[in-house]
C-alpha positions as CSV (number, residue, x, y, z in Angstrom):
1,X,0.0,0.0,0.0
2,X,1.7,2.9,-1.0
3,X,1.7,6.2,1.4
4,X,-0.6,8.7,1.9
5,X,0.3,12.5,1.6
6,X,0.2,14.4,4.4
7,X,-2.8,16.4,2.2
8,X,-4.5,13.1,1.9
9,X,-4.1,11.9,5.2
10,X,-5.2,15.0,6.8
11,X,-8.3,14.6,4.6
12,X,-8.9,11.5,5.9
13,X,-8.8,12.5,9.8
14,X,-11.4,15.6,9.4
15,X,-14.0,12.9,7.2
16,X,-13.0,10.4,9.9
17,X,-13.7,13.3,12.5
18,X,-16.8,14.4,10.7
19,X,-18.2,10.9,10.7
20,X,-17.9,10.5,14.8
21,X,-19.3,13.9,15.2
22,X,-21.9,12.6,14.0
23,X,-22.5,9.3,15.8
24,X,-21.7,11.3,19.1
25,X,-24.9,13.5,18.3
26,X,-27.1,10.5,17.1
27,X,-26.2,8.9,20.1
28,X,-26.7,12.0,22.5
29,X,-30.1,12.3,21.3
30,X,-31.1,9.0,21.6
31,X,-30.0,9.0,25.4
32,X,-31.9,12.2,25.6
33,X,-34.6,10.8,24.4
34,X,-34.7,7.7,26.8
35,X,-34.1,10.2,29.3
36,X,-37.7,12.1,28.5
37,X,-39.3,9.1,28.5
38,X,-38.2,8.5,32.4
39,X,-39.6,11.8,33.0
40,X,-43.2,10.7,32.2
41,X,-42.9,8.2,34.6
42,X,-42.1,11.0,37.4
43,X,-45.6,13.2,38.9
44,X,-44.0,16.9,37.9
45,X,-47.2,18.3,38.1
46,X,-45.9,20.4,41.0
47,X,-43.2,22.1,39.2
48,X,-43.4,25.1,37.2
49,X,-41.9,24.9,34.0
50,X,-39.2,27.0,34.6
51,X,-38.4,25.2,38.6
52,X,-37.9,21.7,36.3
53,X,-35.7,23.1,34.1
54,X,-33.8,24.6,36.6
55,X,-34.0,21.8,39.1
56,X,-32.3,19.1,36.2
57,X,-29.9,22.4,35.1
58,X,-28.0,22.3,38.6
59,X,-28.3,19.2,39.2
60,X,-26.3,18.7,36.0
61,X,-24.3,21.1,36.2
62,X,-23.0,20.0,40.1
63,X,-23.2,15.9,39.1
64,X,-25.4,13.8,39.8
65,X,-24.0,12.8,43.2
66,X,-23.9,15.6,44.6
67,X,-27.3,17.1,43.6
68,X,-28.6,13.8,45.3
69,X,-26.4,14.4,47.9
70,X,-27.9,18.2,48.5
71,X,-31.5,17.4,47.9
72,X,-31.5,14.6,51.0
73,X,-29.8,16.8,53.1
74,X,-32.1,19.1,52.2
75,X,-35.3,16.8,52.8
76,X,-33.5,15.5,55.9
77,X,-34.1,19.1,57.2
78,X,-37.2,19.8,56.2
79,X,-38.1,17.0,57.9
80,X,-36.8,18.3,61.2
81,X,-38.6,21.6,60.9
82,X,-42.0,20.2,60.2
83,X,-41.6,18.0,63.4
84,X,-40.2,20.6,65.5
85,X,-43.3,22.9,63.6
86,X,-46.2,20.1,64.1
87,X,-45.7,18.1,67.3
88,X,-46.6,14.4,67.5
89,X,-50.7,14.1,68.4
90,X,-49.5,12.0,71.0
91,X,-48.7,14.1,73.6
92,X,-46.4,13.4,76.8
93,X,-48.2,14.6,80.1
94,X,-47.1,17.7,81.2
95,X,-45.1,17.9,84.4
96,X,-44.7,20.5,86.7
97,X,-41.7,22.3,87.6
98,X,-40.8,22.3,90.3
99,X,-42.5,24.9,93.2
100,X,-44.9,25.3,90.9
101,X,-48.7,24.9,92.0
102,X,-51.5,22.8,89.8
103,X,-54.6,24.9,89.4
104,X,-57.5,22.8,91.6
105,X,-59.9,25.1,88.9
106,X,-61.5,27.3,91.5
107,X,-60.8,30.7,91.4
108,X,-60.0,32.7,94.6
């Protein structure tokens, strides 16, 4: 096989470069697309438009890791707060301190 040129084999690379630039893109949008489908699976119904996109924007752009990482801590405290907001129904009975006096419930 005889040698290529270095014009020749320079033409060769960018068609050879061309050719996976374009399997990288049909292959990007065919993960995308598998992607969306998951999506219909999830109830966004409570997400504006614009909260979605920005939700899956920094979650990409921080990794997926640590977005997941974030958003547990995240629900981790929220989940304090709205115990420390809404007791338990089941309430303890409340003891007095000490020196203080119960009510009897008549009046002096």
């Amino acid at each position: 096989m005889p040698k290529m040129t270095e014009r020749e084999r320079l033409a060769k690379i960018e068609a050879d470069q061309h050719s996976l630039a374009q399997e990288a893109e049909t292959v990007r949008r065919r993960l995308r697309a598998h992607y969306g489908k998951l999506v219909t699976e999830l109830p966004v119904e409570g997400l504006s438009e614009r909260e979605f996109r920005d939700v899956l924007t920094q979650s990409i752009r921080v990794g997926g890791g640590a977005a997941i990482a974030a958003l547990k801590g995240l629900a981790a405290a929220g989940a304090q707060t709205e115990r420390a907001q809404n007791p338990s129904r089941r309430r303890s009975p409340m003891v007095p301190e000490e020196g203080a006096h119960r009510s009897t419930g008549s009046h002096p």
